[in-house]
N, C-alpha and C positions, 0 to 999 in steps of 0.2 A: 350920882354916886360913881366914885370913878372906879375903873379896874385895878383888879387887886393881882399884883406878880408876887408870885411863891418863890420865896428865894433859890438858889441852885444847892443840890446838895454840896459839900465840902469835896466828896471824892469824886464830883466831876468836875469841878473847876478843878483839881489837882492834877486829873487823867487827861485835859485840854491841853492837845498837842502845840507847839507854839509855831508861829507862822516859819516859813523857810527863809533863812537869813540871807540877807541881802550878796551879793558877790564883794568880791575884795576890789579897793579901785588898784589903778595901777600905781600909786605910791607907797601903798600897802605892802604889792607885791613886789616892788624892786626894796623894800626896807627888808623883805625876811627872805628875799636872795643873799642879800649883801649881809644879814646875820646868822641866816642858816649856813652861807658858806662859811664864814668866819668862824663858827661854832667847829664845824670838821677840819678848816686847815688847821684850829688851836688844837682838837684833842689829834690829828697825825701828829703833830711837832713831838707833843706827850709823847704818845707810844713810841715816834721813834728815838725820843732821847732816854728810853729805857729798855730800848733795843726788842721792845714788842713787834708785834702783827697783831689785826684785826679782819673786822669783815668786810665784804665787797671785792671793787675792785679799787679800792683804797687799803685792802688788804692784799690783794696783790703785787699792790706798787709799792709797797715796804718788802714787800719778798724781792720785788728786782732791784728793787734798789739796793738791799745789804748785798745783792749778789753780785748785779754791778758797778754799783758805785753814782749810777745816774741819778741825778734828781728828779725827787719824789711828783712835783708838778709835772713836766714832761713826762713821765711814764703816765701819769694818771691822764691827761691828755690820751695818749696815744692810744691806751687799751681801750678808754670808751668809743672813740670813734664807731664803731661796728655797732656799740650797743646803741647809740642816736638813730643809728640810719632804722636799726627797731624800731625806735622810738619816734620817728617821723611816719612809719606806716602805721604803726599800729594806735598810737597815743594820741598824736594829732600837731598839727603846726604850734599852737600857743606852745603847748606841752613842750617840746622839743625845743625852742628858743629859748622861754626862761630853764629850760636843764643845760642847755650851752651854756646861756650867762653866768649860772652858776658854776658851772663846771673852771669856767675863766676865770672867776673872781677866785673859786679856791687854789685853782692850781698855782695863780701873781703871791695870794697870800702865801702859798705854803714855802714859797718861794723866799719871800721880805720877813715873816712872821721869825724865824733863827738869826736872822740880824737883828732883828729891835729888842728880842728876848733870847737869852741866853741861858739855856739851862745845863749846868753841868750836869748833875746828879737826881734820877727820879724813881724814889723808891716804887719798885714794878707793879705792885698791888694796889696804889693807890693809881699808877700811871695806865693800869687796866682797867680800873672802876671809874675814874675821874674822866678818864679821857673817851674810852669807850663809851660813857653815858652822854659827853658833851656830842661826840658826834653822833649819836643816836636822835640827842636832840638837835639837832644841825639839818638831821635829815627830815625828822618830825618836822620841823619848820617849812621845809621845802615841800613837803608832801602833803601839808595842809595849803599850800600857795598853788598845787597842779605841778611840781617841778619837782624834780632829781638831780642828785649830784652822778649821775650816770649809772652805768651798768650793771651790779644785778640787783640795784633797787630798783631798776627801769621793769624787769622782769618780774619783779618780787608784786611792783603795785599792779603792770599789766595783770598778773593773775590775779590779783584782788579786784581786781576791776572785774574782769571777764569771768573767772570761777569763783569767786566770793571766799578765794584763801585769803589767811592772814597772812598779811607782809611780813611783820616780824619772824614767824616760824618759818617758810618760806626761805625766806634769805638766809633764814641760822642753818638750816639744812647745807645751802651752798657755803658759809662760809665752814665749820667744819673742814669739808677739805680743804678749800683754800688753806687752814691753819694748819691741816695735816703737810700738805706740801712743804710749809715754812717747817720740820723739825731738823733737817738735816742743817741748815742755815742758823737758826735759833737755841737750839737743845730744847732738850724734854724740860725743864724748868720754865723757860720764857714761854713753850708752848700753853704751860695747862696758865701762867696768867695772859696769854695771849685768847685761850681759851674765855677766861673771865670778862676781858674785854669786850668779846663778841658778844657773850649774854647779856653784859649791860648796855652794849649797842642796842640789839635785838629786843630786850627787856623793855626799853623806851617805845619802840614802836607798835608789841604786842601791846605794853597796859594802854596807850595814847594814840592808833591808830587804826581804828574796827570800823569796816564800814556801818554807816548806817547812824555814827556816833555824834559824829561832826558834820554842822552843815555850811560851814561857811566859804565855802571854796567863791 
């Protein structure tokens, strides 16, 4: 007589946690450098061909740039510099290379992306929802690969890392001022959809990046 198996109840086969997913190869990871970055140099181009600001320090480099006229790749370069050498002690060597690469890929694009597309005209509230959301997910893409486009996301996930904050509110805190700093430069109109911008930057990485959600790094 053979042995009899009692099926599994339904609400534990449900509750059966699924195995830890494998790691990303390295084709994986250089395909959503090269689209994660692509995602944030398209939505800078937005914001600034509707004379917005955002958050980071991709929100800063639209503040120097309307002020001094430098482009927007080179300043975004420059000010991470500091935040890597963070990101080298604290994060760790992989970490820190693919946030260079990217850093490089966006700053070439942001650079070629107003030659190949030409926008005259972009109405501001879609150019704060539209754009802020793409670089939002720009970074989501990078932050699910262990990579940053640099500085206070670098900061933003170290503390999610180390204090189990959320990146998304985290970084909205710091941009804020950032945005406050840009009023005198922008007026109070481009501020509150500069404003917008930042929530649906931020908005992408509270609903889409909580530790503990994702396991596929």
């Amino acid at each position: 007589m053979g042995q009899n198996y009692a099926p599994r109840p339904l609400i534990q086969i449900m509750s059966t946690r699924p195995q830890a997913a494998p790691p990303h190869s390295r084709l994986e990871d250089a395909h959503a450098l090269l689209m994660g970055s692509s995602f944030v140099a398209f939505g800078l181009v937005i914001l600034k061909a509707a004379g917005l600001v955002t958050a980071g320090v991709a929100g800063i480099a639209l503040v120097l740039s309307y002020a001094m006229g430098w482009p927007i790749g080179s300043l975004f370069v420059a000010i991470n510099l500091p935040f890597f050498l963070l990101a080298q002690k604290s994060m760790g060597v992989t970490f820190t290379i693919k946030s260079f690469g990217a850093m490089v890929i966006l700053a070439a694009l942001s650079r070629f992306i107003p030659l190949w597309l030409h926008l005259s005209s972009v109405q501001p509230a879609f150019a704060a929802i539209f754009g802020g959301s793409l670089i939002g997910m720009g970074v989501l893409s990078l932050a699910r690969h262990k990579a940053s486009v640099g500085g206070i996301g670098i900061v933003a996930l170290l503390l999610q890392d180390r204090r189990g904050w959320n990146a998304g509110l985290t970084q909205m805190m710091f941009d804020m001022v950032i945005i406050g700093v840009s009023l005198p430069l922008v007026g109070l109109a481009k501020v509150g959809y500069s404003i917008l911008s930042a929530v649906a930057l931020n908005g992408v990485m509270f609903a889409y990046h909580r530790p503990g959600r994702y396991s596929g790094y």
